[in-house]
Every structure is written in C-alpha cells, then in structure tokens.
Backbone of each chain as ProteinMPNN parsed JSONL, in Angstrom:
{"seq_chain_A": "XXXXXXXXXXXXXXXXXXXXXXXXXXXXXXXXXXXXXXXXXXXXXXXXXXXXXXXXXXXXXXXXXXXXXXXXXXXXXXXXXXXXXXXXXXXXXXXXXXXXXXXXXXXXXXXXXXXXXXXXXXXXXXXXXX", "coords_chain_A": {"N_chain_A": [[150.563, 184.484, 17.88], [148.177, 183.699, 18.788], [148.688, 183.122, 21.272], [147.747, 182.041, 24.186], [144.68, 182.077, 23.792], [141.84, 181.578, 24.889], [139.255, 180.072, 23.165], [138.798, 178.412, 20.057], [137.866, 178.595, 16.898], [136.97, 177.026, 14.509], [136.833, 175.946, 10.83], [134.937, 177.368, 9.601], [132.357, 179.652, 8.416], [132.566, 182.528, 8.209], [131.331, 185.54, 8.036], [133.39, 188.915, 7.894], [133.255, 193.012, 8.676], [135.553, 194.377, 7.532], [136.862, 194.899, 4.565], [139.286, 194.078, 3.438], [139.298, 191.367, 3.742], [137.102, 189.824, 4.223], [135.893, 187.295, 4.589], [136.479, 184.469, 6.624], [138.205, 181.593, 8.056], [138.67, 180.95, 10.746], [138.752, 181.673, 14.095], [140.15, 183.296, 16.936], [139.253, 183.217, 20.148], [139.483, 185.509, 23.175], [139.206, 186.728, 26.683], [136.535, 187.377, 25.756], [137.038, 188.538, 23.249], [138.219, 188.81, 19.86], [141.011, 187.145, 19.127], [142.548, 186.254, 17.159], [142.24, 186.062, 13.421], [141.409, 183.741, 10.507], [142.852, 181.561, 8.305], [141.746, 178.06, 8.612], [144.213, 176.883, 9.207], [145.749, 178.306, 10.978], [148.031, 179.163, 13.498], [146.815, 178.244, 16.768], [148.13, 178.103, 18.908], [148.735, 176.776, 22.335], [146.741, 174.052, 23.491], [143.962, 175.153, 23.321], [140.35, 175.958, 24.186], [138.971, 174.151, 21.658], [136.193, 174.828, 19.314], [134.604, 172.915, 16.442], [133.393, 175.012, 13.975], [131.843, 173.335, 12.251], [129.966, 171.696, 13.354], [126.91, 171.147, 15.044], [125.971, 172.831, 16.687], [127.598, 174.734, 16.647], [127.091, 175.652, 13.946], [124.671, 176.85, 14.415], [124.781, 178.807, 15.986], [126.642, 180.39, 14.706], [125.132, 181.008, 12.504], [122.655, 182.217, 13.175], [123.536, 184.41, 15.059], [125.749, 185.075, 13.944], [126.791, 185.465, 11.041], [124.723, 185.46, 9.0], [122.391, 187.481, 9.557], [124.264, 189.385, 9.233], [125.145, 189.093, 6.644], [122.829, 189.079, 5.757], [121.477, 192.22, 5.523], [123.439, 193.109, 4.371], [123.385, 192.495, 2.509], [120.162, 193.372, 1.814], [120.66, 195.919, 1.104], [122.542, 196.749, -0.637], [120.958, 195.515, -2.789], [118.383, 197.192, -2.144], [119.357, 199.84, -3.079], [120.407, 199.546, -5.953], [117.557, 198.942, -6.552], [116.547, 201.488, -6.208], [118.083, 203.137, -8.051], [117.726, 201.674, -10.006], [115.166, 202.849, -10.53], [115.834, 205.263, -11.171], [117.095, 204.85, -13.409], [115.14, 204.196, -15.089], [113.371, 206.553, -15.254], [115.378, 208.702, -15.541], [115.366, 207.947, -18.688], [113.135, 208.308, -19.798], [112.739, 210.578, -19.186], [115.168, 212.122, -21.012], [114.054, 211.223, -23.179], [115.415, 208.553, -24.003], [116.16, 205.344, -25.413], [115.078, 202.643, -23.392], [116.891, 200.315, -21.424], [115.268, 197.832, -21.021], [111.705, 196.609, -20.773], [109.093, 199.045, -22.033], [107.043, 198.482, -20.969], [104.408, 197.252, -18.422], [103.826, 195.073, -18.572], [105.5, 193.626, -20.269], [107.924, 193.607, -18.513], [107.153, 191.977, -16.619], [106.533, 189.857, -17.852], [109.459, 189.04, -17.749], [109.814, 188.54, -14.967], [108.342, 186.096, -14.656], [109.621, 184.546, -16.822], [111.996, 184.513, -15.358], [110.933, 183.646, -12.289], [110.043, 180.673, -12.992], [112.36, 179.674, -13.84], [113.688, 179.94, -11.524], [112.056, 178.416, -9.891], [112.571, 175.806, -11.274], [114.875, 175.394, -10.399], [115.379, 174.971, -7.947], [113.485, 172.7, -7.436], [115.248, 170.829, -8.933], [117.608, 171.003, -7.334], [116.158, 170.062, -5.078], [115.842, 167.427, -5.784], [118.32, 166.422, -5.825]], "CA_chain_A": [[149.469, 185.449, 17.72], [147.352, 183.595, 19.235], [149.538, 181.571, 22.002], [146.713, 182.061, 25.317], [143.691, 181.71, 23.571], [140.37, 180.874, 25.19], [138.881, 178.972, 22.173], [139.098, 178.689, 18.601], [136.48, 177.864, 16.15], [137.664, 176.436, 13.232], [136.541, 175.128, 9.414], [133.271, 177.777, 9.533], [132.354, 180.402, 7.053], [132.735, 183.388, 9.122], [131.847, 186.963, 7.357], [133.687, 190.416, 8.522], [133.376, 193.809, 8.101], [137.086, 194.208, 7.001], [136.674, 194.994, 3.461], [140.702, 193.355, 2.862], [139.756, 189.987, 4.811], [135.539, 189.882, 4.213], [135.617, 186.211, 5.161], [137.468, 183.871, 7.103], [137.673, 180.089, 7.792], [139.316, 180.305, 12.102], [138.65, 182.776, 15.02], [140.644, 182.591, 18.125], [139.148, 184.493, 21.133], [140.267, 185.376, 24.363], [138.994, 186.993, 27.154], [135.875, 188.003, 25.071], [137.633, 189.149, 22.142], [138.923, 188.144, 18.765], [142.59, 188.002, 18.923], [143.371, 185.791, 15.841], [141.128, 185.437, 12.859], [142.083, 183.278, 9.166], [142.568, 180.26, 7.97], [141.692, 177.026, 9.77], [145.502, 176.345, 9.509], [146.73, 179.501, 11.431], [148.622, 178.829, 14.43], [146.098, 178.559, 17.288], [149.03, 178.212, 20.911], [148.319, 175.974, 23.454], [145.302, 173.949, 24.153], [143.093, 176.516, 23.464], [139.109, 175.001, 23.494], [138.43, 174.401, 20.14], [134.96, 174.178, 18.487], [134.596, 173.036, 15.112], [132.152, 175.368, 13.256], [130.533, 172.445, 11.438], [129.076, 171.172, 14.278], [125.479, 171.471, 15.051], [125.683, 173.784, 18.051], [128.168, 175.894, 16.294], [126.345, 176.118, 13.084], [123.49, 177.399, 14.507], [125.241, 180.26, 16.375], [127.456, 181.294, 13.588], [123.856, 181.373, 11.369], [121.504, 182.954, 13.979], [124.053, 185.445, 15.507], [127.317, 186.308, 13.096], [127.041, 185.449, 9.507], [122.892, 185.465, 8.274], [122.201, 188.684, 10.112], [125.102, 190.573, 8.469], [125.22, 189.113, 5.281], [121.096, 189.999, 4.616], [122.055, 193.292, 5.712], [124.513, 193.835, 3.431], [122.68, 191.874, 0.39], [119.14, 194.005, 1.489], [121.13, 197.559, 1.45], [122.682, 196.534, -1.894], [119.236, 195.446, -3.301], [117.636, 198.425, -2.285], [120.28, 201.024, -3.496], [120.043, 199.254, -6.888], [116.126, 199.128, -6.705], [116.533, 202.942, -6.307], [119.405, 203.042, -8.986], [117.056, 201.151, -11.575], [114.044, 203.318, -10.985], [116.432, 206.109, -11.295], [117.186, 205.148, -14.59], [113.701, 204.189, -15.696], [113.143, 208.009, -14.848], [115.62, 209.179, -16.565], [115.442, 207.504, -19.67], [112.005, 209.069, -20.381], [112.869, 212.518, -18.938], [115.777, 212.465, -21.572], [114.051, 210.456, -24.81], [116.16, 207.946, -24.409], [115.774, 204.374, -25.487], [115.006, 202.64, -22.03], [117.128, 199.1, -22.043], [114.219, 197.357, -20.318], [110.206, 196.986, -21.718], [108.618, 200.083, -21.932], [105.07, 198.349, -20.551], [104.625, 196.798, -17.23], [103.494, 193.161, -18.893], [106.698, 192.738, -20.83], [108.833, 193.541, -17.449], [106.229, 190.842, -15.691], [106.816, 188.37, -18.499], [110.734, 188.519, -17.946], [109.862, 188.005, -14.031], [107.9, 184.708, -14.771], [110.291, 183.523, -16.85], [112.949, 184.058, -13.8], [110.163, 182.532, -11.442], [110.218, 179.412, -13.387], [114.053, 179.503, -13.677], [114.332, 179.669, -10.082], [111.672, 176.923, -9.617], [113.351, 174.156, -11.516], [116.242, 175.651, -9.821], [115.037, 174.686, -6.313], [113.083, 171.263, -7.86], [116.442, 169.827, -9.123], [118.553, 171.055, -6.368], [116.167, 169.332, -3.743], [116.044, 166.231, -5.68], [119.67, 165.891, -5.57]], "C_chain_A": [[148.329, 185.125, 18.671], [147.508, 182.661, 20.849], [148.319, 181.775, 23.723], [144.988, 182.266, 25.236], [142.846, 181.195, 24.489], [139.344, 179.542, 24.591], [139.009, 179.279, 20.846], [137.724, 178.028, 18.438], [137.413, 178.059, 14.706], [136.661, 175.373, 11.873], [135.043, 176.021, 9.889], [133.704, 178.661, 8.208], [131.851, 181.76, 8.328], [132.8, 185.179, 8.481], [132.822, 188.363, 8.473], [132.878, 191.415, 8.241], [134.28, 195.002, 7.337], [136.759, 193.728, 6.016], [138.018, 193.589, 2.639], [140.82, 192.135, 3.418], [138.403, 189.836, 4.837], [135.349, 188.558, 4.656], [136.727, 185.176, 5.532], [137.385, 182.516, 8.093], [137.638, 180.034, 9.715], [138.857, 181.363, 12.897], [139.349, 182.011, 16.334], [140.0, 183.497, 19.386], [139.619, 184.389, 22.317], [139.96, 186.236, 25.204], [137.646, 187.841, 26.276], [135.795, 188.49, 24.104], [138.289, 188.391, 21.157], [140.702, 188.244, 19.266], [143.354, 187.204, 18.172], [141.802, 185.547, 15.352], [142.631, 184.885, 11.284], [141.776, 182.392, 8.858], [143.086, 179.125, 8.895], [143.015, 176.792, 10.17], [146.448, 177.421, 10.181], [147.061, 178.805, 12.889], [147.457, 178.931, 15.768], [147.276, 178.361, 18.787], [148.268, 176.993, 20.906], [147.294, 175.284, 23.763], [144.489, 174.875, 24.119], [141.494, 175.538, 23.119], [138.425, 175.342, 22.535], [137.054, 173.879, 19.583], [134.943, 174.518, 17.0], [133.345, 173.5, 14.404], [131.177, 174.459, 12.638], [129.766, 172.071, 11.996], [128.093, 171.926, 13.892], [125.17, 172.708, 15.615], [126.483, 175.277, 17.442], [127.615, 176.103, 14.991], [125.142, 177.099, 13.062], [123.813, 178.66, 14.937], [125.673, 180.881, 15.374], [126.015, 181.822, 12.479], [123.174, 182.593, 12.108], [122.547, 183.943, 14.667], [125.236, 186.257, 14.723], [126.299, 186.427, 11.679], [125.772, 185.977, 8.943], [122.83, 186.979, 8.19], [122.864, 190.081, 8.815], [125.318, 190.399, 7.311], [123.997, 189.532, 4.405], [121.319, 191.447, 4.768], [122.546, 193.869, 4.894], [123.818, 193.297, 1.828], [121.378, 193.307, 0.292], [119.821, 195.888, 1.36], [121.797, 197.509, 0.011], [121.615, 196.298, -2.614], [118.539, 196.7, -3.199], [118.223, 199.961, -2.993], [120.37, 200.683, -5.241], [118.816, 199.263, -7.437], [116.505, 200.502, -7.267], [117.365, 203.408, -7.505], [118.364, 202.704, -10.415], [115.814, 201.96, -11.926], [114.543, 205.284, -11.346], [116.707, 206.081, -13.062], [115.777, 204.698, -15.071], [113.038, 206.226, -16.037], [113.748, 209.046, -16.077], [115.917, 209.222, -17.917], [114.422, 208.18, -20.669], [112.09, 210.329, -20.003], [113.472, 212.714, -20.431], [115.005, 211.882, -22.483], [114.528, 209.788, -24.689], [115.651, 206.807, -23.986], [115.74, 203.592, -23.921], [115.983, 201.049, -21.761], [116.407, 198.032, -21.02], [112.767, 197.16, -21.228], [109.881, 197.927, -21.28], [107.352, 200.003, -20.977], [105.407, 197.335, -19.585], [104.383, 195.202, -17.651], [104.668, 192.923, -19.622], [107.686, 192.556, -19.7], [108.521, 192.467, -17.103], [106.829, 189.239, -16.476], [108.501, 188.123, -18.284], [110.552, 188.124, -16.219], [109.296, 186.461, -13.98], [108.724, 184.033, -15.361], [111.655, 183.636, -15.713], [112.632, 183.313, -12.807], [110.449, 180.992, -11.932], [111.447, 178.702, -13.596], [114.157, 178.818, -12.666], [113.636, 178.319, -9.555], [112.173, 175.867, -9.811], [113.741, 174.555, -11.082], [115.865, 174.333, -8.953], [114.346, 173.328, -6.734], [114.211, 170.215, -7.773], [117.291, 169.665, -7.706], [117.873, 170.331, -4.958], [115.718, 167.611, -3.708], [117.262, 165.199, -5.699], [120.124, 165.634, -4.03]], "O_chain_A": [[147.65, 185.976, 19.246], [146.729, 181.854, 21.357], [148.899, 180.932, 24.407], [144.222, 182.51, 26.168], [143.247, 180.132, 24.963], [138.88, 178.549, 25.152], [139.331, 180.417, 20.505], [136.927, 177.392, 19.128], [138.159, 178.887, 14.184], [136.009, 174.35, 12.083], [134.14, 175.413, 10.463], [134.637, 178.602, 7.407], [130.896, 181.718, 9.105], [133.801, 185.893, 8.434], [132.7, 188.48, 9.693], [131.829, 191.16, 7.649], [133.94, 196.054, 6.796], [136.383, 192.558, 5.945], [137.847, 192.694, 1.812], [141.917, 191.633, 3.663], [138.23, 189.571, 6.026], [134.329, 188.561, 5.345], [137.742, 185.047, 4.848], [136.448, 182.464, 8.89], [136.807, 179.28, 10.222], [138.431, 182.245, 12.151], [139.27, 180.841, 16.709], [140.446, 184.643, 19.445], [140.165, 183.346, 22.674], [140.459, 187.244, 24.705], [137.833, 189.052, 26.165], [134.723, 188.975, 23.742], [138.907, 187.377, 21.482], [141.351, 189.222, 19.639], [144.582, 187.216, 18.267], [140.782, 185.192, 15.942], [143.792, 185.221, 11.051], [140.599, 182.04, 8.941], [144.102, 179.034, 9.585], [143.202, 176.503, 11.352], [147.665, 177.446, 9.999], [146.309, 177.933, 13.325], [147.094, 180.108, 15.78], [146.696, 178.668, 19.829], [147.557, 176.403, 20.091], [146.606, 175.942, 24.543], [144.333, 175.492, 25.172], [141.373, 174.714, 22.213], [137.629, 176.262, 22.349], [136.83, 172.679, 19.424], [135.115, 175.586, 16.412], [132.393, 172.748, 14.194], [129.976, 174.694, 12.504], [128.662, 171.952, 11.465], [128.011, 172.826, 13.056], [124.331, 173.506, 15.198], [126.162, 176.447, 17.65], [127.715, 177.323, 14.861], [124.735, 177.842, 12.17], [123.269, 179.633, 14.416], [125.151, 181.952, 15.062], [126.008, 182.867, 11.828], [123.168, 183.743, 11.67], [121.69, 184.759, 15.006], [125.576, 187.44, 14.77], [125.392, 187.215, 11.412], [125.86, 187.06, 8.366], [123.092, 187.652, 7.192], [122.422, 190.977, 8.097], [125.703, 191.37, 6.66], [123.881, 189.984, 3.265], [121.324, 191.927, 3.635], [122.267, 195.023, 4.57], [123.826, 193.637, 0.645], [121.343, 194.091, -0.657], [119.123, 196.87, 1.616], [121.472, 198.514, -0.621], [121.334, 197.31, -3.257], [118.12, 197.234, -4.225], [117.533, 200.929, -3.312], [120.404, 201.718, -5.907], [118.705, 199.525, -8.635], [116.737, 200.713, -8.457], [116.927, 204.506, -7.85], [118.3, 203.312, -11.483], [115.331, 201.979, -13.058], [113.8, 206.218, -11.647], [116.557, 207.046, -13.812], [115.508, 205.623, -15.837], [112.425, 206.74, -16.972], [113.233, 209.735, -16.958], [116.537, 210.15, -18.437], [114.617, 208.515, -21.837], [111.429, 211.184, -20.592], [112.743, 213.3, -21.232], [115.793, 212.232, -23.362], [114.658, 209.588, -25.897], [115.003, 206.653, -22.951], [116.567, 204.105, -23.168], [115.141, 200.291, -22.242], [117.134, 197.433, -20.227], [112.779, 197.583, -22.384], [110.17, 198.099, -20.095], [106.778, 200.927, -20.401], [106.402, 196.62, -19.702], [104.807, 194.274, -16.962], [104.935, 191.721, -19.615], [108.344, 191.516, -19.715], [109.433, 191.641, -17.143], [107.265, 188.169, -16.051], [108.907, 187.018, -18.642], [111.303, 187.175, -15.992], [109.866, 185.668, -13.232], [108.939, 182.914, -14.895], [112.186, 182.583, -15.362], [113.395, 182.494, -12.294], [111.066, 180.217, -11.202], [111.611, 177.482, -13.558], [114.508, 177.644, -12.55], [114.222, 177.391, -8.998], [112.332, 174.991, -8.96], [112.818, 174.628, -10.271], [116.006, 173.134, -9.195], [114.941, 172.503, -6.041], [114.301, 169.222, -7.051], [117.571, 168.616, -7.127], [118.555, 170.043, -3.974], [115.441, 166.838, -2.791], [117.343, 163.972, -5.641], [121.245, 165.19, -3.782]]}, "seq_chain_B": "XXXXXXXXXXXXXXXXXXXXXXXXXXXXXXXXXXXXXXXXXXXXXXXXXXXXXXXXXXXXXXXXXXXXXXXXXXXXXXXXXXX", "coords_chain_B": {"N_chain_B": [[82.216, 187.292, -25.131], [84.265, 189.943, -24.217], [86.018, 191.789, -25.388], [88.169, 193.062, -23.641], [88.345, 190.977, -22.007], [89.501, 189.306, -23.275], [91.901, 190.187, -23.591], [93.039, 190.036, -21.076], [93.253, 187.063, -20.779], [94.832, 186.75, -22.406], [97.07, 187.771, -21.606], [97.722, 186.428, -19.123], [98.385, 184.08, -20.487], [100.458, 184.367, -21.705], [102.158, 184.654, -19.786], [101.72, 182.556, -18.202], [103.18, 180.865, -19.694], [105.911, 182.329, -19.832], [106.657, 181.535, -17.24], [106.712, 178.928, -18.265], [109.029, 178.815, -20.181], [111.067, 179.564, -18.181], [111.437, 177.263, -16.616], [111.647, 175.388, -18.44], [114.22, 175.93, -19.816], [115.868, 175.729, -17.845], [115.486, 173.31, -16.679], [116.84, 171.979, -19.307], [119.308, 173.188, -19.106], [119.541, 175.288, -21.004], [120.564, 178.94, -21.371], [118.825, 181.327, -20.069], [116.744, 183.753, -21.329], [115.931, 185.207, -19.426], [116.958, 187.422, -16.054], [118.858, 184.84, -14.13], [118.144, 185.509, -11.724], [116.171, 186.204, -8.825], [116.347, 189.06, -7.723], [117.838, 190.96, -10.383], [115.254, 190.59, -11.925], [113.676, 192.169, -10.51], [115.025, 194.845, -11.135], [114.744, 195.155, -13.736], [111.922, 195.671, -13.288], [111.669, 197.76, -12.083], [112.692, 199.295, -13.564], [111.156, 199.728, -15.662], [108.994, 200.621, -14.264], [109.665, 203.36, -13.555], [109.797, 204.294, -15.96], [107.039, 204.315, -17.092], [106.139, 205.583, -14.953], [107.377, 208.713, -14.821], [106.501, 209.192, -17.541], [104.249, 208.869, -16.944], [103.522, 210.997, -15.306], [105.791, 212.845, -15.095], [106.8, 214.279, -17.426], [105.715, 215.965, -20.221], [106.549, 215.987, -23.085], [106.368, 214.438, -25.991], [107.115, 210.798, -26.353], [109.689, 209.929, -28.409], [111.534, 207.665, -28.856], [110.759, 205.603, -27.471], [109.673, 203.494, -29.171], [112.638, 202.009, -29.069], [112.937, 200.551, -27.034], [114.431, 197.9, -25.054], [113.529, 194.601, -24.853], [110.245, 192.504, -24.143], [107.877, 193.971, -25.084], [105.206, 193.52, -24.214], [102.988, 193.238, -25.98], [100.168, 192.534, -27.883], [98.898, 190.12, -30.634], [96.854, 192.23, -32.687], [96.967, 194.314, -31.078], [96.897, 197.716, -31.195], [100.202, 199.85, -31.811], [102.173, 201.977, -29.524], [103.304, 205.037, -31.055]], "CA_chain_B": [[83.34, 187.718, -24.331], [84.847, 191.012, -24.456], [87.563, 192.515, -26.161], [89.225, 193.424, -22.527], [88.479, 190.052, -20.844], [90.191, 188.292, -23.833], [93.595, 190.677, -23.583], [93.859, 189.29, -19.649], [93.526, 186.348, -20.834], [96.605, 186.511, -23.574], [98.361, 188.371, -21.082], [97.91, 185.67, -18.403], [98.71, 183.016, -21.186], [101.555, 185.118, -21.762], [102.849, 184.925, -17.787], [102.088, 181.112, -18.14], [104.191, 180.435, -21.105], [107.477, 182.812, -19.347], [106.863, 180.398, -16.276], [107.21, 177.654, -18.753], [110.076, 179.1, -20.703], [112.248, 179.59, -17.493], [111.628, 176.25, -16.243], [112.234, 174.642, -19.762], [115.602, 176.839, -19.689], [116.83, 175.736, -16.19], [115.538, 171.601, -17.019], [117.566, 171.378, -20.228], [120.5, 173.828, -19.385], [119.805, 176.363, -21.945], [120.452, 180.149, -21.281], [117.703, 181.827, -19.629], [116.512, 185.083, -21.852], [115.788, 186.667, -18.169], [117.921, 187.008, -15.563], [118.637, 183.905, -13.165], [117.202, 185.651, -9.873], [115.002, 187.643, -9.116], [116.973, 190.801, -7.761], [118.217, 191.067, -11.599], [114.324, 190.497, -12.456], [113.172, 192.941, -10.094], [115.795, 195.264, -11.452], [114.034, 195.174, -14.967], [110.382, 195.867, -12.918], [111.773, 199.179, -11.432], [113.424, 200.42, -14.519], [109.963, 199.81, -16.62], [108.037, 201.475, -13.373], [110.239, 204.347, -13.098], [109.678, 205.075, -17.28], [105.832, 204.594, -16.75], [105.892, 206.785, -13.584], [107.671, 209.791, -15.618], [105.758, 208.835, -18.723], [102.227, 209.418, -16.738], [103.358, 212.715, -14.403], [106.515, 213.911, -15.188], [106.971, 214.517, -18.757], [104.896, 216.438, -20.913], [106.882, 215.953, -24.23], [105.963, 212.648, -26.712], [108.713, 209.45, -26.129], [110.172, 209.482, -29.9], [112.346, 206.419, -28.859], [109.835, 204.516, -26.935], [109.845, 201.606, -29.959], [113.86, 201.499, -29.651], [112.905, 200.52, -26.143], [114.558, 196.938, -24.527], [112.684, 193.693, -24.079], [109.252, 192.396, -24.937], [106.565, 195.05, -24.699], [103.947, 192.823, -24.066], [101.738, 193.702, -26.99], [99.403, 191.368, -28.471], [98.699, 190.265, -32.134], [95.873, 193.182, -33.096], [96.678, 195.504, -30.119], [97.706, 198.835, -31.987], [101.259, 199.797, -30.875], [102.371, 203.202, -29.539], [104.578, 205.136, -32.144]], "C_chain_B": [[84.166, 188.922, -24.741], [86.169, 191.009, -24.859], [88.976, 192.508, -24.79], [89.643, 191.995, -21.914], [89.589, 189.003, -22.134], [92.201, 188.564, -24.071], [94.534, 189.711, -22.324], [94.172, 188.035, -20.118], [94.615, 186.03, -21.74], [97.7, 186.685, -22.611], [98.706, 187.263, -19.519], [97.936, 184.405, -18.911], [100.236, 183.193, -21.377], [102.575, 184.495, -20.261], [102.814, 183.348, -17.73], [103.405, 180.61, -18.784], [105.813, 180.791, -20.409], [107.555, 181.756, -18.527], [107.326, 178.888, -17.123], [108.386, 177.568, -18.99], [111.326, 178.993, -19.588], [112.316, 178.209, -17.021], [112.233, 175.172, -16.627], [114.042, 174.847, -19.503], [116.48, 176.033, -18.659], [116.784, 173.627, -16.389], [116.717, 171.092, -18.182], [119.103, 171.891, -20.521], [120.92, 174.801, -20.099], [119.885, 177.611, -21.185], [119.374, 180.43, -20.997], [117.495, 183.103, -20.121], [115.742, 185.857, -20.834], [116.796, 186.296, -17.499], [117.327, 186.237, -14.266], [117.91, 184.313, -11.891], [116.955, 186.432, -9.921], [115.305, 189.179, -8.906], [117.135, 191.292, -9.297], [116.665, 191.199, -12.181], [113.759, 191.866, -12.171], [113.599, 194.343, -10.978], [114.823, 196.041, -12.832], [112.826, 195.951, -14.335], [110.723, 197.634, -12.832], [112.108, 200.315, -12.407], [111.97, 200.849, -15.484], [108.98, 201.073, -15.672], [108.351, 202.728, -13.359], [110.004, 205.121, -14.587], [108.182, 205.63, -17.385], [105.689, 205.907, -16.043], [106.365, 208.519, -14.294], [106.914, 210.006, -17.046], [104.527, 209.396, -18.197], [102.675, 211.167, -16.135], [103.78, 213.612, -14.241], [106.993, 214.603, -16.238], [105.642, 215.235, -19.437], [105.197, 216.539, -22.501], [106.441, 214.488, -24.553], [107.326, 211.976, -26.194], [108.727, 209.124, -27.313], [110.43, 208.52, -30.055], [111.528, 205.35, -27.907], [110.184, 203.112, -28.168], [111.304, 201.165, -29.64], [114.027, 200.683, -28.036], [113.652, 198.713, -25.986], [113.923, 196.01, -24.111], [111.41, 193.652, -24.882], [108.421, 193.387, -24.268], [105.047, 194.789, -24.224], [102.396, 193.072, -24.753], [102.016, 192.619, -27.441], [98.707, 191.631, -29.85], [97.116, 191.352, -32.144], [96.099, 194.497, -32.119], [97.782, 196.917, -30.932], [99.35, 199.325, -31.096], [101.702, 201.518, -31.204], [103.903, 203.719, -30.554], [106.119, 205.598, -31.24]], "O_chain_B": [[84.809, 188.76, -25.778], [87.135, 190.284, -24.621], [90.152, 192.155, -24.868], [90.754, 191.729, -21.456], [90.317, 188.093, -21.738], [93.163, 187.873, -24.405], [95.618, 189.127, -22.295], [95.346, 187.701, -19.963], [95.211, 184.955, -21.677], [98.801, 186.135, -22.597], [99.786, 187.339, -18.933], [97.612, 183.485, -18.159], [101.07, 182.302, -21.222], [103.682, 183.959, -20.229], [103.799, 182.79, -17.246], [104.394, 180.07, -18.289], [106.725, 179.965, -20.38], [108.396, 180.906, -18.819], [108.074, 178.01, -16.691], [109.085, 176.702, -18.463], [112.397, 178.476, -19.906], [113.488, 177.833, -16.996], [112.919, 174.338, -16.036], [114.844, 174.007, -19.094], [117.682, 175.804, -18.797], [117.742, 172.864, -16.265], [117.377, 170.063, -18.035], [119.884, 171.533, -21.403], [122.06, 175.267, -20.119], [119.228, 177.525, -20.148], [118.551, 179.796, -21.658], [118.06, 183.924, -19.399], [115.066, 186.854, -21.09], [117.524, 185.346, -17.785], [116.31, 186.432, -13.602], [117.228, 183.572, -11.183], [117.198, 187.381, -10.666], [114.854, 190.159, -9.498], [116.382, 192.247, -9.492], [116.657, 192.037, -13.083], [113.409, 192.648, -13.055], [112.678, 194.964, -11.508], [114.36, 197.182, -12.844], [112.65, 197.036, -14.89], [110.105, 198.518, -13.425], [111.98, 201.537, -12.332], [111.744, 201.98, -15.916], [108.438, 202.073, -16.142], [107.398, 203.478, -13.149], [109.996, 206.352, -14.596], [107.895, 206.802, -17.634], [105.248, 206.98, -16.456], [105.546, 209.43, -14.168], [106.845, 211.142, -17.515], [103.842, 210.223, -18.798], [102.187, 212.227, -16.527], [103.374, 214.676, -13.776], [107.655, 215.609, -15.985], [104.537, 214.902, -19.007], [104.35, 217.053, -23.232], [106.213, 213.591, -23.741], [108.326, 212.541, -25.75], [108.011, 208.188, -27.669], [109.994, 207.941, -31.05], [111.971, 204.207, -27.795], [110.795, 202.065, -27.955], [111.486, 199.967, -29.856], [115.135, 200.214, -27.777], [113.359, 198.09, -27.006], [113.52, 196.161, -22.958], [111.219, 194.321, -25.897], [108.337, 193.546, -23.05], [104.107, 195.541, -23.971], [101.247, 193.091, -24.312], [103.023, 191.92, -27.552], [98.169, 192.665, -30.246], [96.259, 190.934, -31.366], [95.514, 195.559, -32.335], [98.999, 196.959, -31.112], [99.51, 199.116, -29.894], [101.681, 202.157, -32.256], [104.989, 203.167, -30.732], [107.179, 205.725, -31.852]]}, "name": "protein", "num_of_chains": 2, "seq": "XXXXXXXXXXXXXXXXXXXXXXXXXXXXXXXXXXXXXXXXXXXXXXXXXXXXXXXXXXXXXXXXXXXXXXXXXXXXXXXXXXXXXXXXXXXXXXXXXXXXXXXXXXXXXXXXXXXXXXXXXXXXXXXXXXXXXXXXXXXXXXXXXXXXXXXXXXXXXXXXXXXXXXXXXXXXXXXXXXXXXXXXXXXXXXXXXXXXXXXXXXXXXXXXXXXXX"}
C-alpha cells in the first residue's frame, strides 16, 4: 500500500474527516500526499523516512497544524449548535407551559455553574499535582 | 442595610457555597449534582435564558408549571415564590 513512501509518521494521534476512520495512529505520504493512513503497525515498504509523532518537532506540528485546529472546530460547531438547541428549548418550554428541566431563574442556573467551576478547579488542582 | 443589598449578599453566599460544593465533590470523589464541564453547565444557562427571554417578551399567557420547573430556583428563605 504503501511500498515507495516518502515518510511515515508513526505512534501520533492523528484526527480525520472520514467519519468510518475519525482517528488514526500512522500516515504514510508520498509525493505530498497521504497514501497510507492506520495503525502504527500497517505495513509502511521500504525505507521510507520515518518520524515518530511523539517527538518534539512532530508534536508540535501535528498540534499547531492537523489535530487542535480541527478538533476545536468540530468541538466549537457542536457547542454552539447545542447552545442554540438549549435556548431553543428554554423557549419552547415557556411558549408551550411546559415544565422547563432546568431552573426557571437565572441564580439557580448560576449556582449549578459554580458548582461545575469548582468541580473543574479541583479537577485541574489534583491533576497538576500529580 | 437594605433588604436588596442583603439578597446579593445570600445570592453571592449562595455562588460561594456551589464553588465549594463542586470542589468538595471532585476532592472526595462524590457525584457532582452539576454537570462535570462547563459546556453541560452552560447548557443549563441557555435553557434558563431562553425561558426568561420568552417569559419577559414572548408570551403573554401565566407559566402554570413554572414550580414543576428543574433545579434550584435560587430563592431565598423569606423571598415570596412565584405561583
């Protein structure tokens, strides 16, 4: 598949946009182009020059040019379509009468964001004294 | 001290206390009665904003089921509560 390869990059975290294959561990390219992607253990040919995603140099590319980019992308377009989704039902909960499954008043919403704030704080406390 | 200045202050005793509660929650491993991150938090903000927002401009009938409503309402001991 991949027997004249250019280079591989291997052991990263590599998103798509190939719904049936959304992430994938190897890329082989070749004259500019993908022409094997999978797992680190897919057949890469010949000598092909291989960089191992973990590295430094390749971490930083795969962050700052593939993966980051397209994965906030896809988180902030989900986030916002749900925003819109939740104030959709806020809307129509009181158009119709109907019980709302949320607080009715902007200080009980607030109080369930503080206690998530403080969630997430220890979160991030513990996790950066480990 | 006024009646108003002593609500902020419940209601920003209030906002202390959740900050405590989630922190407590997340230190000892218990269940968090919000949700873990904030998209899920936000989530809650938009649905309350979006009842408000129809509640002040787009409705003109009463909200019967307002009490059967989800969550704490953030009413305080003496503050009369809408029927």
């Amino acid at each position: 598949m991949s027997d004249n390869a250019d280079a591989a990059f291997i052991r990263g975290h590599i998103t798509r946009l190939d719904r049936s294959q959304p992430e994938v561990e190897a890329v082989a390219v070749k004259d500019g182009g993908f022409v094997a992607v999978g797992a680190t253990g897919f057949h890469l040919g010949p000598q092909p020059q291989g960089f191992n995603t973990s590295s430094r140099h390749a971490q930083h590319r795969k962050t700052t040019r593939c993966a980051l980019p397209l994965r906030m992308e896809i988180a902030m377009t989900d986030l916002f379509m749900a925003l819109v989704l939740g104030l959709g039902i806020g809307v129509g909960c009181r158009w119709f009468d109907l019980p709302l499954p949320a607080p009715p008043k902007l200080v009980g919403a607030l109080l369930g964001v503080a206690m998530t704030l403080g969630f997430m704080g220890a979160d991030y406390a513990l996790r950066s004294t480990t | 001290m006024s009646n108003e200045s002593v609500q902020r202050i419940k209601i920003a005793l209030g906002l202390l206390l959740g900050l405590a509660i989630g922190a407590v929650c997340r230190l000892l491993s218990i269940p968090s009665p919000a949700p873990p991150v904030l998209p899920g938090a936000l989530l809650v903000v938009v649905m309350t904003l979006g009842y408000i927002a129809a509640d002040r401009w787009f409705t003109t009938r009463a909200a019967h089921s307002r009490h059967l409503c989800g969550g704490p309402d953030g009413s305080i001991k003496g503050q009369a509560k809408q029927p």
